[in-house]
C-alpha positions, -999 to +999 in steps of 0.1 A: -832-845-512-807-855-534-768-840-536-779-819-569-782-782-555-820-792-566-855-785-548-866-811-576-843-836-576-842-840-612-803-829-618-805-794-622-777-769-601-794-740-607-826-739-591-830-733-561-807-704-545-795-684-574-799-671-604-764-654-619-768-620-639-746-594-648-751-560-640-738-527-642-731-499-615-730-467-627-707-443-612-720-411-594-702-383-594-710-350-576-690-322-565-699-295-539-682-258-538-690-236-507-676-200-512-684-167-494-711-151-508-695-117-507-657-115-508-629-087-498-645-080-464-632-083-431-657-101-405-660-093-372-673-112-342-716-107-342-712-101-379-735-123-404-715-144-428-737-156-460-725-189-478-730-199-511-730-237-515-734-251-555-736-287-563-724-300-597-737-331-611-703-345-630-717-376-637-729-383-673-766-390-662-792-370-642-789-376-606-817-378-579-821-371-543-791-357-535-788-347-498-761-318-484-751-314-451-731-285-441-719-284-410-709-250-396-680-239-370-682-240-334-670-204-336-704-197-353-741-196-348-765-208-375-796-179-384-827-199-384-847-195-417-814-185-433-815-214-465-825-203-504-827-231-521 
């Protein structure tokens, strides 16, 4: 092997481990807003408290596979079968 950077040995540096090419990243941008569904009331303990949550794609491009997790209180107990999507 000669002190080239070459598989070849023929003088070459860029060969055998890399390739250099510039890319571009594109930004993502997306904004989540979780309001009370209904507003002005007074909740009680027991009572069922519906959530809206939106998400807003502020990026200039169509976004994919975009995954929420909302994580409630400890004060609070999740209704199973509760999501509208």
């Amino acid at each position: 092997m000669t002190g080239d950077d070459s598989l070849l040995g023929n003088g070459e540096n860029d060969e055998d481990d890399h390739d250099p090419e510039m890319i571009t990243v594109a930004t993502i941008d997306v904004a989540i807003q979780k309001t009370l569904a209904t507003t002005g009331i007074l909740y009680a303990p027991g009572d069922t408290v519906v959530f809206n949550v939106e998400v807003f794609n502020q990026s200039p491009f169509t976004v994919y596979n975009v995954q929420v997790n909302d994580y409630i209180s400890d004060y609070m107990t999740y209704v199973d079968g509760a999501i509208n999507q």
